[in-house]
GUDREN-17847 format. One record per residue (C-alpha): residue number from 1; residue in three letters; x, y, z. Coordinates in nm, 2 decimals. Layout:
+-----+-----+--------+--------+--------+
:   n : res :     px :     py :     pz :
+-----+-----+--------+--------+--------+
: NUM : ALA :      X :      Y :      Z :
...
+-----+-----+--------+--------+--------+
END
This chain:
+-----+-----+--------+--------+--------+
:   n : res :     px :     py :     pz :
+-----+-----+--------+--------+--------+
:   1 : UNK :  -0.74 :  12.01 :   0.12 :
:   2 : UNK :  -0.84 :  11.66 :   0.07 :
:   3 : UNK :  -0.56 :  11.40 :  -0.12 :
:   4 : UNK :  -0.73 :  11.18 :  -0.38 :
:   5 : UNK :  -0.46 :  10.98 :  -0.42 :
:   6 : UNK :  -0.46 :  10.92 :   0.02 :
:   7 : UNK :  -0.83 :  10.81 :  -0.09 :
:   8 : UNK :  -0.77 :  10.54 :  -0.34 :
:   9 : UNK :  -0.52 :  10.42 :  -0.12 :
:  10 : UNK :  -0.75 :  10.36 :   0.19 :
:  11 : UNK :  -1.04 :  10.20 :  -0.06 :
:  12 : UNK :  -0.73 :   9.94 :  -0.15 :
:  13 : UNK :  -0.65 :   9.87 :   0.22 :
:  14 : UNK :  -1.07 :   9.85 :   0.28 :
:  15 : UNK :  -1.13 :   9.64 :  -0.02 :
:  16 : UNK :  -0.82 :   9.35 :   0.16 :
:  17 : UNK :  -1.00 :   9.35 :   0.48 :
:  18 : UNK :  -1.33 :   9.29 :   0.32 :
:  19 : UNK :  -1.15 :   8.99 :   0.16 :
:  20 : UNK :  -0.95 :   8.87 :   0.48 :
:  21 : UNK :  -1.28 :   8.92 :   0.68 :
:  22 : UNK :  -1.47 :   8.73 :   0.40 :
:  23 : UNK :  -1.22 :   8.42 :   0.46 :
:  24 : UNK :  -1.24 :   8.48 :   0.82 :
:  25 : UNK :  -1.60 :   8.41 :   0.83 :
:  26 : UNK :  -1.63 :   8.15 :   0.58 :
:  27 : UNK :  -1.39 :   7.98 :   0.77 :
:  28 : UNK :  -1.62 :   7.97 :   1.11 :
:  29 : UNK :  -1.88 :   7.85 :   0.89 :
:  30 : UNK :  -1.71 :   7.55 :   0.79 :
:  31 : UNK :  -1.64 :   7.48 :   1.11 :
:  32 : UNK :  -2.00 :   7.54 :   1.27 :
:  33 : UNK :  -2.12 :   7.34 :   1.04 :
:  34 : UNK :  -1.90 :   7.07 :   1.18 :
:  35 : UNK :  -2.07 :   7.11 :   1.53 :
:  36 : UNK :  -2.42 :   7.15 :   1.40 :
:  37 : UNK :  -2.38 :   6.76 :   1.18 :
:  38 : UNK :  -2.28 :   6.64 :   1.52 :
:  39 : UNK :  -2.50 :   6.78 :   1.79 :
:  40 : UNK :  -2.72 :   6.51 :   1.88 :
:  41 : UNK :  -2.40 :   6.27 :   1.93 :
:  42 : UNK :  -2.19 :   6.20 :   2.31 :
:  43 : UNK :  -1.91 :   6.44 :   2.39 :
:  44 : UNK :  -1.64 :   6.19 :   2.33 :
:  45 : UNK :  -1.83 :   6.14 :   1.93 :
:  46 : UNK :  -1.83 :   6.48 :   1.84 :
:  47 : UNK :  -1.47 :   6.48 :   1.94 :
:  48 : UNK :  -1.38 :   6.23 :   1.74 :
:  49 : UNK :  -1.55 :   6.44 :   1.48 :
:  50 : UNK :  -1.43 :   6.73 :   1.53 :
:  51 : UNK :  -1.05 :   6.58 :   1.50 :
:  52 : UNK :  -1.15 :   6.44 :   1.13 :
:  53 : UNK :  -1.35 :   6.68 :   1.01 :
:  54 : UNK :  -1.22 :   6.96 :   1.10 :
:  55 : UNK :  -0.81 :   6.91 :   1.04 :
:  56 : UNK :  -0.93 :   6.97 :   0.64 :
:  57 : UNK :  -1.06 :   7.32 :   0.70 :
+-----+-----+--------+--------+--------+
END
């Protein structure tokens, strides 16, 4: 027999990881972004880049 309530509670547990998986991703976005401004620039640039900009994400 199937539990409704054992239902609800894995749609609430689903619905968390959507929204920690969400953050996830939106956080390596912020970050790629980073790389992508600096791609044309020397290693030791886009270091020093990557220190600023980044440390706010």
């Amino acid at each position: 027999m199937f539990d409704i309530g054992s239902k609800d509670k894995w749609a609430r547990s689903n619905q968390r990881s959507n929204t920690a998986a969400a953050e996830g991703l939106a956080f390596c976005n912020a970050l790629f972004e980073v790389e992508r401004k600096w791609k044309d620039e020397t290693p030791e640039q886009r270091y020093e880049a990557r220190l600023a900009e980044s440390q706010p994400i």
